[in-house]
N, C-alpha and C positions, 0 to 999 in steps of 0.2 A: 168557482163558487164553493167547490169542495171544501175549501181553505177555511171559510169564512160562515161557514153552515154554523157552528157555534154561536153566531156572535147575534144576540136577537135584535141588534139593529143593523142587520145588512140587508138593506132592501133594494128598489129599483133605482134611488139613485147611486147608493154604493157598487152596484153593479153594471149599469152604465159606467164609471168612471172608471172600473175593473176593466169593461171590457175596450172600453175607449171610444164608442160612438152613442151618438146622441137618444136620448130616451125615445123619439118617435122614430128613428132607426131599428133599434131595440125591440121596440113593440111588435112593429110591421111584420119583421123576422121571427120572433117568438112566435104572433099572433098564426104567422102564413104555415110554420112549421109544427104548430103545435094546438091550434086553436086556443089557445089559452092570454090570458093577459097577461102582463108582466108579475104581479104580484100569485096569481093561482101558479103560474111556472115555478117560481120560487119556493111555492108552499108545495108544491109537488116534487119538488126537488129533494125538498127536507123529510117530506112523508115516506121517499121512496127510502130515505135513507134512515129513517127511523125504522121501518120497516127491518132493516137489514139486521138493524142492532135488536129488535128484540125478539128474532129470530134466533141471534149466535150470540145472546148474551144475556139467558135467562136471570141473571141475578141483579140485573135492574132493574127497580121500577119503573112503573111508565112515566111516571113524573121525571124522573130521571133520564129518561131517555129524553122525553117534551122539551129539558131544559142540554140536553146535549146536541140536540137539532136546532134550536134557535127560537124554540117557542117560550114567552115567558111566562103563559098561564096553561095550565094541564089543562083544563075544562076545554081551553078552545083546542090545545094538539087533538084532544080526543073527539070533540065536534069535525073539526075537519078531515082527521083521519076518520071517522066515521062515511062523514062525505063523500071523499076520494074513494076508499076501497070497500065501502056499503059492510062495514062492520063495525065495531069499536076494537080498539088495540088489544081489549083483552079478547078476542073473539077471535080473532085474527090468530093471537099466539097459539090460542088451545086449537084451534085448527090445525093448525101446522104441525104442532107438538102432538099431536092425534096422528096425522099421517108420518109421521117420521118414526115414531113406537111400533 
């Protein structure tokens, strides 16, 4: 999935085909191991990984980073990451960037 985090149309059917078993396969095992649906696992995947870039890579925007994850509108990367980690992206950094100083 790593591979393919860029590419804002890799979803749960490109990833079923990735992994080679059937979407309700897919799910079941997501669902049992993670509570999550197929599509929030995805988006969680990408959050975590945006997460990482705009920790160790101060000189991108967020939009930048939203379209380096696979998100193709900033409003929603920042809706969901809001979501996910009960902040907004800019909130998150200056935190961080608070405890690292």
């Amino acid at each position: 999935m790593e591979e393919n985090l860029g590419c804002e149309d890799f979803g749960v059917q490109e990833l079923t085909k990735a992994i080679g078993v059937s979407r309700s396969v897919l799910y079941r095992k997501i669902k049992q191991q993670t509570g999550l649906n197929l599509v929030e696992f995805i988006n969680m995947v990408r959050l975590k990984k945006a997460a990482q870039i705009l920790l160790n890579n101060s000189e991108l925007s967020i939009s930048e980073v939203a379209y380096q994850v696979g998100f193709n509108d900033p409003k929603y990367f920042s809706k969901t990451f809001k979501k996910f980690y009960k902040e907004s992206p800019r909130t998150y950094i200056e935190k961080f960037s608070v405890k690292n100083n």
